[in-house]
N, C-alpha and C positions, 0 to 999 in steps of 0.2 A: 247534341243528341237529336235524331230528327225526329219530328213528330210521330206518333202512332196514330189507326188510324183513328179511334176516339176523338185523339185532342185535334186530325183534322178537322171531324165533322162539327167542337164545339168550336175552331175557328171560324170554321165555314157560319155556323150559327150564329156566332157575334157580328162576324160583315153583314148577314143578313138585316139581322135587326138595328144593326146602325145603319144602314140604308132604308130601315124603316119599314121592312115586311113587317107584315100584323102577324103572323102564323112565325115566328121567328121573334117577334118583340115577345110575345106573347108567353113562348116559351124561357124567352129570361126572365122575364117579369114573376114567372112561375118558381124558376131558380134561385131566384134572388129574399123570394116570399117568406120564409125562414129567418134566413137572417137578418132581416129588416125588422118583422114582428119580434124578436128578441131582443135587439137592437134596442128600437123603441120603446120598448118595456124596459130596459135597464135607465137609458136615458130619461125617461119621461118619471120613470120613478126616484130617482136620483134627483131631480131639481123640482119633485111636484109641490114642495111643503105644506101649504093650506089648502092648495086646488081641491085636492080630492072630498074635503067635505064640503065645499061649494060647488061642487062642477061634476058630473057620470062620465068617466072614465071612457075617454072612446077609443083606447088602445084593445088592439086584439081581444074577443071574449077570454080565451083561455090563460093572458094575462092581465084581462081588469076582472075578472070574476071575484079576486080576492082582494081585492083594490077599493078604495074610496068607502066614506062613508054620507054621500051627499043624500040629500031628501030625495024620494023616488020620483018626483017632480021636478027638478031641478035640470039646467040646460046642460047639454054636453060639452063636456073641455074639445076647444080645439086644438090643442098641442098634440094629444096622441094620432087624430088623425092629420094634424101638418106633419107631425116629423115622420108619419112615415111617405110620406107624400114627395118631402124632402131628399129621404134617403133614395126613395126609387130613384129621383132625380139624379143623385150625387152616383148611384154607385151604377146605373144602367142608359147613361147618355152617350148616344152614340162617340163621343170623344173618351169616354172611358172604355168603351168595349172595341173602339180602332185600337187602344193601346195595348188589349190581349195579345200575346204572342204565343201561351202556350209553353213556356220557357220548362225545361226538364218532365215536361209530358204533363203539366199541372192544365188541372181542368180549370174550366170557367165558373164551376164553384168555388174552389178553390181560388183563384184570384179576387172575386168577388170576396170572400170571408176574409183573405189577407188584409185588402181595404178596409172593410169594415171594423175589423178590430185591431185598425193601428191607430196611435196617438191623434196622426195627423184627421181622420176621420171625424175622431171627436172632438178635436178643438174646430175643425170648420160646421159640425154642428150646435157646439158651444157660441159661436158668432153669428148664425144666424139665430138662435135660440134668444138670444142676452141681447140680438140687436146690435150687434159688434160690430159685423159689416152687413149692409141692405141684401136679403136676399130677394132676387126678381124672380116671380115664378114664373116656369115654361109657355103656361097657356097666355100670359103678359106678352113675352118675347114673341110670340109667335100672330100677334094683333098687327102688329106693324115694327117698319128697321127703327121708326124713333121712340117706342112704345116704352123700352127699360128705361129711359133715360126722362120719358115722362114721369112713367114710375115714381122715379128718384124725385125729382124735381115734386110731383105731388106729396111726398111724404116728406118733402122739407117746407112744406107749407104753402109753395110758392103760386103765386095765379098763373091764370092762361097766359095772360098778356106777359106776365115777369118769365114764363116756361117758355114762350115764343120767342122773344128777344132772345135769351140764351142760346138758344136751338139755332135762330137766323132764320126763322117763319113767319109766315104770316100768321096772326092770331085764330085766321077763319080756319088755318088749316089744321092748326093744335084742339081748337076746341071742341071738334067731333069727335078725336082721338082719346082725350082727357075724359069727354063722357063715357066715351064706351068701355074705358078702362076701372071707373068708379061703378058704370052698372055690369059687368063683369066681375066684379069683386062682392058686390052687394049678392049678387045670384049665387058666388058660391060660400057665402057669410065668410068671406074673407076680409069687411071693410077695414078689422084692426090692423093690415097689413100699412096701413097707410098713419098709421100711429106709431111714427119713431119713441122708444123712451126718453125722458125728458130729464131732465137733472134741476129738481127743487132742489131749491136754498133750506136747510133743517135751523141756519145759526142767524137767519133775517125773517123779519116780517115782509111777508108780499104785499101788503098792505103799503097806502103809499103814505103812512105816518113817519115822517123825519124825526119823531122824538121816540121811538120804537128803538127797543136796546136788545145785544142779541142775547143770546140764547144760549148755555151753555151746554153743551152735547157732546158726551162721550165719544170719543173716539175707538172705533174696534179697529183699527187698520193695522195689518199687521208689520210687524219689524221690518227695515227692509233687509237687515239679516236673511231673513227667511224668506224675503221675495228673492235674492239672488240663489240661494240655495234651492226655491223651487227651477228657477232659468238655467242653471247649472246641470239640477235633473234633467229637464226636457230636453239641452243639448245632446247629455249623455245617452238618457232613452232613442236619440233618432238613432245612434251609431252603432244600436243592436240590430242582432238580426231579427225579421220578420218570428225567426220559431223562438228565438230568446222574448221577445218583448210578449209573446202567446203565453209561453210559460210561467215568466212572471205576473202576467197580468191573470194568468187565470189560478195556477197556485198562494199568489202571492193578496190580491187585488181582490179578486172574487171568492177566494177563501173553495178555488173546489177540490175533489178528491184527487189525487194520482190516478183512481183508476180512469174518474171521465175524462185529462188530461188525454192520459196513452190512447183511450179509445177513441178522442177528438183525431188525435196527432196519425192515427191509425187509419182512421176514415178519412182524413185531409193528404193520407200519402205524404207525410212530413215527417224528417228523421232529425234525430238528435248528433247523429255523427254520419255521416257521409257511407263510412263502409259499415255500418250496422243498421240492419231493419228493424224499424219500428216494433216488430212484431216482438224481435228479441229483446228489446226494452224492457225492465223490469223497473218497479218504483224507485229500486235505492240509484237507480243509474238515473232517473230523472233527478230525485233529490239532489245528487251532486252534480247533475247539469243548474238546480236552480239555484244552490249555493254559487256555482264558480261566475253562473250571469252574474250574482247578486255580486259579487263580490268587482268583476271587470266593470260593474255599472257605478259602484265606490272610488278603481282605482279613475276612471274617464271621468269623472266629479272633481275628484282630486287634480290630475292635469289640465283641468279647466280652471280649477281655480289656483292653481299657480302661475298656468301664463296670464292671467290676467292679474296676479300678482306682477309678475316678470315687464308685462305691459305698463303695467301704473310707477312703476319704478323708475321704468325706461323714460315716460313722457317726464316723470318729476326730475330726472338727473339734466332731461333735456331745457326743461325750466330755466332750472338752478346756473 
């Protein structure tokens, strides 16, 4: 289908702003502003547990207003304004907006909301979130070519001299670099960035008593029954479509009505069947769209875990 000419001018509009016009960044940044503030308000609220009576809520007004109940004194969370800081990041880098094509006349909102509310989006904010994998912010990278990999190196504790060797520098030349990167962080009260989480001992004394006995502490970890039956899910979930994993996730996950489904999927120009318009959607033809995902997202569970039945069989007969 060739482009119309809309989705040339929001092509044209992505090249711009990945080449870095301001009056074209500007306008994605704008684009994108919605779904980022909701975004970060689902997230941030999802994993805040105690923050919010410690910490003023520095996610969007309109959703921390009913949010937190921290002293009116009390210093601001930085998670609401990192994650959204983050997501500009993830979802409007010039390496994401070269990969717009425009694909069946889908706007650049639309591509942008597709990212944003699939799986893989939030487990790469799950990893920078939880500390999973290092994330290096933009205004770091853009200090110098060996700046990320100071970074790294600063957040695993290491000194100039041990960050120099690594690198193959001289130490006079890391150590301008390593300052300006710590007072760069300090200026934008970023320095917890350089605070990997750490993994205490709960069943020893850190103390260095040799006659110190440990400690007996329940275990919450769950079955791993039920760790492979989540792995099995995720599999399954990647191999829907973009409007199956919407449906579920917003019927199913976020608990909303059929009608703001239709009217989402209405305003996003996304159909449930190829030759029927959105428009002529009616709720019980969603409902048995999100019965038959639910159902093809059981049997893809299932064929997963058979060949990997099939698999384990195979390597044991090969044993034997």
């Amino acid at each position: 289908m060739a482009p119309t000419t809309s989705t040339r001018e929001q092509l044209q509009l992505a090249s711009l702003a990945a080449a870095g016009d301001a009056d074209a960044r500007a306008q994605v940044n704008a684009l994108a502003r919605p779904i980022i503030e909701y975004q970060s308000s689902q997230f941030c609220k999802r994993f805040c547990r105690q923050e919010r009576f410690h910490y003023q809520c520095s996610l969007p007004a309109a959703h921390a207003a009913s949010w937190g109940a921290a002293p009116a004194d009390a210093s601001l969370c930085e998670w609401g304004n990192a994650s959204y800081g983050w997501m500009l990041d993830d979802l409007t880098s010039a390496q994401r907006l070269k990969s717009y094509r425009g694909d069946k006349n889908s706007s650049l909102y639309n591509y942008l909301y597709r990212i944003a509310n699939s799986l893989l989006f939030y487990e790469r904010w799950k990893d920078w979130r939880f500390g999973r994998k290092a994330y290096v912010p933009q205004y770091i990278q853009q200090l110098h070519p060996l700046a990320a990999r100071v970074f790294l190196a600063m957040r695993s504790g290491y000194s100039v001299a041990l960050i120099a060797q690594s690198l193959g520098e001289e130490p006079s030349q890391i150590e301008p670099l390593h300052h300006q990167i710590s007072q760069l962080l300090a200026q934008k009260n970023k320095l917890h960035l350089l605070q990997p989480p750490e993994t205490v001992s709960l069943s020893e004394n850190n103390e260095d008593d040799e006659h110190s006995a440990p400690l007996d502490i329940a275990s919450f970890d769950e079955p791993a029954e039920q760790t492979e039956e989540k792995q099995r899910l995720l599999q399954a979930w990647r191999q829907l479509s973009p409007v199956e994993q919407f449906v579920l996730e917003a019927l199913v996950i976020e608990n909303r009505s059929a009608e703001q489904v239709l009217s989402t999927l209405a305003t996003l120009q996304l159909r449930l069947r190829e030759d029927t318009p959105i428009e002529q959607t009616d709720r019980q033809q969603l409902y048995y769209f999100k019965r038959k995902t639910l159902a093809r997202l059981a049997q893809l569970m299932q064929d997963d875990e058979k060949n990997s039945v099939d698999f384990s069989n195979t390597r044991t007969n090969r044993v034997l």
